[in-house]
C-alpha positions as a Markdown table, in Angstrom:
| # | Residue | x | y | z |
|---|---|---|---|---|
| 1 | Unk | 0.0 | 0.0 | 0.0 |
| 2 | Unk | 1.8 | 3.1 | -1.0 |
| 3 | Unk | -0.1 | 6.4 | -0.7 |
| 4 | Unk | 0.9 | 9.9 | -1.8 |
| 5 | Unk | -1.2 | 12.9 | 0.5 |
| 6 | Unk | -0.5 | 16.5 | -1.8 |
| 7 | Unk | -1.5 | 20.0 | -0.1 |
| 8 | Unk | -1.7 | 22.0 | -3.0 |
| 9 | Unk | -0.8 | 25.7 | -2.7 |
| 10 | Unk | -3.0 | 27.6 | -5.2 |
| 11 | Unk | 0.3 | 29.2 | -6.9 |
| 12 | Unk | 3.3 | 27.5 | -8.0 |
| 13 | Unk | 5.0 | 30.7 | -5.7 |
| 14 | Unk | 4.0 | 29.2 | -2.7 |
| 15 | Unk | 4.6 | 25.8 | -0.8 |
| 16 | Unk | 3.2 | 22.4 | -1.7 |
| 17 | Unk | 3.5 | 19.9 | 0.5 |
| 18 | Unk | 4.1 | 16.3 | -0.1 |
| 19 | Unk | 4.0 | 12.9 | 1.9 |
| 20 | Unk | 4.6 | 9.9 | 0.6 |
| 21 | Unk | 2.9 | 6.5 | 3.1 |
| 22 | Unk | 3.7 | 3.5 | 2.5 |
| 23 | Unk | 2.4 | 0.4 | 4.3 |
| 24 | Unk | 4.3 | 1.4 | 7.9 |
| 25 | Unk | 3.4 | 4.2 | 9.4 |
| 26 | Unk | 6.9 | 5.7 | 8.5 |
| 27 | Unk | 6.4 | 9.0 | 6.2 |
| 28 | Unk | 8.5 | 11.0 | 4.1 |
| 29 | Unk | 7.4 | 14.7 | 3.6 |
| 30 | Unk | 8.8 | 17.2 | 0.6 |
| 31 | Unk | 7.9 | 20.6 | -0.1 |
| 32 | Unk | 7.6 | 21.7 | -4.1 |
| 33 | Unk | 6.6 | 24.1 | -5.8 |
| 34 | Unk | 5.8 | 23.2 | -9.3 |
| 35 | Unk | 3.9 | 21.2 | -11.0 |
| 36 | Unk | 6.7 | 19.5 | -12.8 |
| 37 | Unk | 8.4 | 18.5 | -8.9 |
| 38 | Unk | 4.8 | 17.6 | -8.3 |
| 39 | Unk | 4.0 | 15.0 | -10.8 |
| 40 | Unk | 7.5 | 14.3 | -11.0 |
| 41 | Unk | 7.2 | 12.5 | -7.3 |
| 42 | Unk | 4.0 | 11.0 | -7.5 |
| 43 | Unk | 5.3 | 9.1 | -10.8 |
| 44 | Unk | 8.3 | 8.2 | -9.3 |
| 45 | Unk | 6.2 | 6.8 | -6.4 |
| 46 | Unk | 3.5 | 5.4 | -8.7 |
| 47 | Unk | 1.2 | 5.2 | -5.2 |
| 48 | Unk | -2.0 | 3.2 | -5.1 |
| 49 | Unk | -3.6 | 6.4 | -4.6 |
| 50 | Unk | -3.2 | 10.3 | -4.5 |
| 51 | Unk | -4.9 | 12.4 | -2.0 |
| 52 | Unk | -5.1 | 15.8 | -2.6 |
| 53 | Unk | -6.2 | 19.1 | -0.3 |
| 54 | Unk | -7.7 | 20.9 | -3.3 |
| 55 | Unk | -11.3 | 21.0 | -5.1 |
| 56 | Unk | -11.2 | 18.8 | -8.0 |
| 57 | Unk | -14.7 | 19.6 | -9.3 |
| 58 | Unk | -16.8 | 22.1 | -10.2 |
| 59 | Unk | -20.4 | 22.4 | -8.6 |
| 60 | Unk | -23.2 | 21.3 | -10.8 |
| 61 | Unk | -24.0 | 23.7 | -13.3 |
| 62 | Unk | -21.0 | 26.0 | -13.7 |
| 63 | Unk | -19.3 | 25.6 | -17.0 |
| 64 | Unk | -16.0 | 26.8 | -15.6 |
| 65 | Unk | -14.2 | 28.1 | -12.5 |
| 66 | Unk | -14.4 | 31.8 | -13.7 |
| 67 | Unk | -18.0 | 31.8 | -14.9 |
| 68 | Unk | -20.2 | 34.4 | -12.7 |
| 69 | Unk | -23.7 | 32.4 | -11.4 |
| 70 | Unk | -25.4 | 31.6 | -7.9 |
| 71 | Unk | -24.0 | 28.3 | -8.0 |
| 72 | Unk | -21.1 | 28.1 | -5.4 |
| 73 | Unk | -21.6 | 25.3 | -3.7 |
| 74 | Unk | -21.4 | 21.0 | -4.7 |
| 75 | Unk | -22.9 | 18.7 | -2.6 |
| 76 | Unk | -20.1 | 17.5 | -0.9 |
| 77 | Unk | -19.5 | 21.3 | 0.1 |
| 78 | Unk | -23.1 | 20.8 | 1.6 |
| 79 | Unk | -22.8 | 18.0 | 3.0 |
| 80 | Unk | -19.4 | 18.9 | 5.0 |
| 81 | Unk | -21.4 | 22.3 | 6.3 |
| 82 | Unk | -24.2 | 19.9 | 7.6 |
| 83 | Unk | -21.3 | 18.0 | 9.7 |
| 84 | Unk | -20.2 | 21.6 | 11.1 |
| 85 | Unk | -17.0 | 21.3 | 9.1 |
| 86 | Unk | -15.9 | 24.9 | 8.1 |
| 87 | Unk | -15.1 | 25.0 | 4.4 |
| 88 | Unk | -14.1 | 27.8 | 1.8 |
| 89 | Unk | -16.4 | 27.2 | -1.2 |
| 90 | Unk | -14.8 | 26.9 | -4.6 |
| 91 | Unk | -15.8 | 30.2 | -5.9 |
| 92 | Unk | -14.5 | 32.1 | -3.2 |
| 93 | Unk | -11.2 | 34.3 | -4.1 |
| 94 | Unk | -8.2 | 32.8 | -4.5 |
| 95 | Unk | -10.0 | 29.5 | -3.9 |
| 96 | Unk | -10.6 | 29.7 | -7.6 |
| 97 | Unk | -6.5 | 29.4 | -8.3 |
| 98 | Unk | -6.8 | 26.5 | -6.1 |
| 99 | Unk | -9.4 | 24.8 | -8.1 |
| 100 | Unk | -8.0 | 25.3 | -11.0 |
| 101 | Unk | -4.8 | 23.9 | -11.0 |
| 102 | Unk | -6.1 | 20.9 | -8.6 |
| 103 | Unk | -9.0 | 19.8 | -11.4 |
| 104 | Unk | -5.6 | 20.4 | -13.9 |
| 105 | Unk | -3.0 | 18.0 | -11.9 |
| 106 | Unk | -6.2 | 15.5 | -11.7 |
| 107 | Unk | -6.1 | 15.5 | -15.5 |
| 108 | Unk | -2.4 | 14.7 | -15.7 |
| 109 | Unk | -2.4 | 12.3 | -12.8 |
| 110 | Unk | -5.3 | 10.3 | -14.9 |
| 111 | Unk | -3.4 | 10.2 | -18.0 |
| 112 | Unk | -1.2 | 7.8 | -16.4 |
| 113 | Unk | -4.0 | 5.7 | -14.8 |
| 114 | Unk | -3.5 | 7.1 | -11.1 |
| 115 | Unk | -6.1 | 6.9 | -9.3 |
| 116 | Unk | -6.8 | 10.5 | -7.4 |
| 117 | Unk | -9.2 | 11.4 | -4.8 |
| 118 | Unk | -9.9 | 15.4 | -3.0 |
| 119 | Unk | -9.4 | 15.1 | 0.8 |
| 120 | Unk | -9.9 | 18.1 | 3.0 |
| 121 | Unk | -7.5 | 17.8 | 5.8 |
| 122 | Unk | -8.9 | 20.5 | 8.1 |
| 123 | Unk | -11.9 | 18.6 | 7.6 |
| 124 | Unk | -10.0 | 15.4 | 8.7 |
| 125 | Unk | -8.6 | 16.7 | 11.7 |
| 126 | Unk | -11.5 | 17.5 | 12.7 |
| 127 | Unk | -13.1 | 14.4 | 12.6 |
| 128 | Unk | -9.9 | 12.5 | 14.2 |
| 129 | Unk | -9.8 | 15.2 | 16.6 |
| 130 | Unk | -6.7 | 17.0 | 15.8 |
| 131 | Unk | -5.8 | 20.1 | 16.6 |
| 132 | Unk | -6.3 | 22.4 | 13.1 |
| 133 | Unk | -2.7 | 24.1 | 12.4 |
| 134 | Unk | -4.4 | 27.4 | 13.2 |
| 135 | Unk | -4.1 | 26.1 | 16.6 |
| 136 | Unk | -0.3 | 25.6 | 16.5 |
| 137 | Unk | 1.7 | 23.5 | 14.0 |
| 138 | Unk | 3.3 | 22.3 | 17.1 |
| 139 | Unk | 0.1 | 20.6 | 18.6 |
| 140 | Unk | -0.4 | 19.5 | 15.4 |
| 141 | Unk | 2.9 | 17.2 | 14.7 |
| 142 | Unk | 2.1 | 16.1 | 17.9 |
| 143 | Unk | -1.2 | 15.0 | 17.5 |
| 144 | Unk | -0.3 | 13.5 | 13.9 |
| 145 | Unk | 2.8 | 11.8 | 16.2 |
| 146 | Unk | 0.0 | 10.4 | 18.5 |
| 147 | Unk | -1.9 | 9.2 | 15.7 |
| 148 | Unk | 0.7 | 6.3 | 15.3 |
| 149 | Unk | 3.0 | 8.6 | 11.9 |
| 150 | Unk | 6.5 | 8.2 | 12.2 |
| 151 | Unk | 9.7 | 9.5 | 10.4 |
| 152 | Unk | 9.3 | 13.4 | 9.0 |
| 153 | Unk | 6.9 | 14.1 | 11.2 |
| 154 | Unk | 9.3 | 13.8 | 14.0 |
| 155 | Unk | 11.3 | 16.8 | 12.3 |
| 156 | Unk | 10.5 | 20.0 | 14.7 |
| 157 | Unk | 10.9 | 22.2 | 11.4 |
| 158 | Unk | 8.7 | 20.6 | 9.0 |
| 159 | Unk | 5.8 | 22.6 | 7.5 |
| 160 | Unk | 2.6 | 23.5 | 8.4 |
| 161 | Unk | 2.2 | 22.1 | 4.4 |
| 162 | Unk | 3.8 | 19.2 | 5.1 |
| 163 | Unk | 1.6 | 18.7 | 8.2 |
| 164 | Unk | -1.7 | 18.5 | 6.3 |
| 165 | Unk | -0.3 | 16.8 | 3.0 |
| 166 | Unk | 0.6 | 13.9 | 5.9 |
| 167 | Unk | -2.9 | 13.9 | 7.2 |
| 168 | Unk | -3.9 | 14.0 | 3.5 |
| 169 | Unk | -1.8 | 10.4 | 3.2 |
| 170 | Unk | -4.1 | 9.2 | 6.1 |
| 171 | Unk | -7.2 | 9.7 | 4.4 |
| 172 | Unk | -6.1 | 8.0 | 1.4 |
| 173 | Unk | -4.9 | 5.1 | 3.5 |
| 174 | Unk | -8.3 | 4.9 | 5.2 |
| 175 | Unk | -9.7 | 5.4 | 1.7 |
| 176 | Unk | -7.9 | 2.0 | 0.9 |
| 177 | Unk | -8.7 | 0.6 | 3.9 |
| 178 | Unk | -12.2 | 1.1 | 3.2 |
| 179 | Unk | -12.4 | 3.1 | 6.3 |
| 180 | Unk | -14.1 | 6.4 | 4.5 |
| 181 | Unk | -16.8 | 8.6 | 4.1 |
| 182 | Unk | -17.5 | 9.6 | 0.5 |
| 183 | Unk | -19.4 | 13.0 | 0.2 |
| 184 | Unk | -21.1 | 14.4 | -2.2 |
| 185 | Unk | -21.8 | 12.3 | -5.7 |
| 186 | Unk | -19.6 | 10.2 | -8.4 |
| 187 | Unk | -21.3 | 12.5 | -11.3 |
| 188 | Unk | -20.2 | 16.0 | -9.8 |
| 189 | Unk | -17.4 | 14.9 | -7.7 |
| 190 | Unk | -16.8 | 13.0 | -4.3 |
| 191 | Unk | -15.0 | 14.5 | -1.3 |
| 192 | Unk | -13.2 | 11.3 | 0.8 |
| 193 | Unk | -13.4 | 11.7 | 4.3 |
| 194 | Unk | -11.9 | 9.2 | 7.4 |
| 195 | Unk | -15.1 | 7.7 | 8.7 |
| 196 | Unk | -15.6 | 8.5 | 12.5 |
| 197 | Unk | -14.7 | 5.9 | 15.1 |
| 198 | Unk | -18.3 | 4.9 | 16.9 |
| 199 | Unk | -18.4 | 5.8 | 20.3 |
């Protein structure tokens, strides 16, 4: 089981963070910034899966990303805001950046018969019940520590990108695992979630 969790910056100027899983719970993170460095370590990899922090759809009934209409939200995006997830929606700002270049690398990724899914690792930590890295990167390496990860995330310098491309890796491990929730539907786009533990 190899696994590759991507936190895709909207800009190529900024930070994308990578983490590869394999079947340990050892993790190696890197931090990119192109599109080239990023398909140029997932095909290196070739994981069993790719997990990436970005929207890779558009909600039903917008042509494209820069099209001006009332609809703003999928049904994933719904969905998550009835679980009292907090969510940008894919129209919003630079949001738009964002979906565009993750909807792009899913197009490249499929071309070579990956197999991609969008995770939401905010989302995520919420529902494992870590610590968002608005509340400190610190607290949350160490939850992601507590969680059972090894290797980079044991580096006290490693990104806050880093951080959420990991628990992107985790999802798609669950995903595998057949531990998931799948949001929204297969025509407009599915959002992978970890499915809760029952009390």
């Amino acid at each position: 089981m190899k696994v590759i969790g991507i936190d895709l910056a909207g800009s190529p100027n900024h930070v994308t963070g990578i983490c590869i899983l394999n079947g340990t719970p050892f993790c190696k993170t890197f931090a990119v910034h192109n599109d080239e460095d990023i398909l140029g370590t997932v095909l290196k990899a070739r994981p069993d899966v790719i997990s990436i922090d970005a929207p890779l759809s558009l909600p039903r009934g917008r042509k494209s990303i820069d099209q001006k209409d009332t609809h703003h939200f999928r049904k994933c995006d719904l969905e998550l805001r009835k679980m009292k997830i907090r969510f940008f929606p894919v129209t919003l700002g630079p949001m738009r950046m964002l979906t565009a270049r993750g909807m792009k690398l899913k197009e490249q990724f499929e071309k070579y018969r990956l197999n991609v899914i969008e995770s939401y690792p905010g989302g995520a930590q919420d529902i494992l019940r870590m610590p968002r890295k608005q509340k400190g990167i610190e607290r949350l390496r160490k939850a992601l520590i507590k969680f059972g990860i090894k290797g980079d995330v044991e580096k006290k310098y490693i990104t806050h990108d880093e951080l959420d491309a990991i628990t992107c890796a985790i999802v798609g491990r669950m995903y595998l695992q057949k531990k998931y929730l799948a949001l929204g539907d297969k025509k407009e786009g599915l959002m992978i979630m970890p499915k809760p533990k029952v009390k």
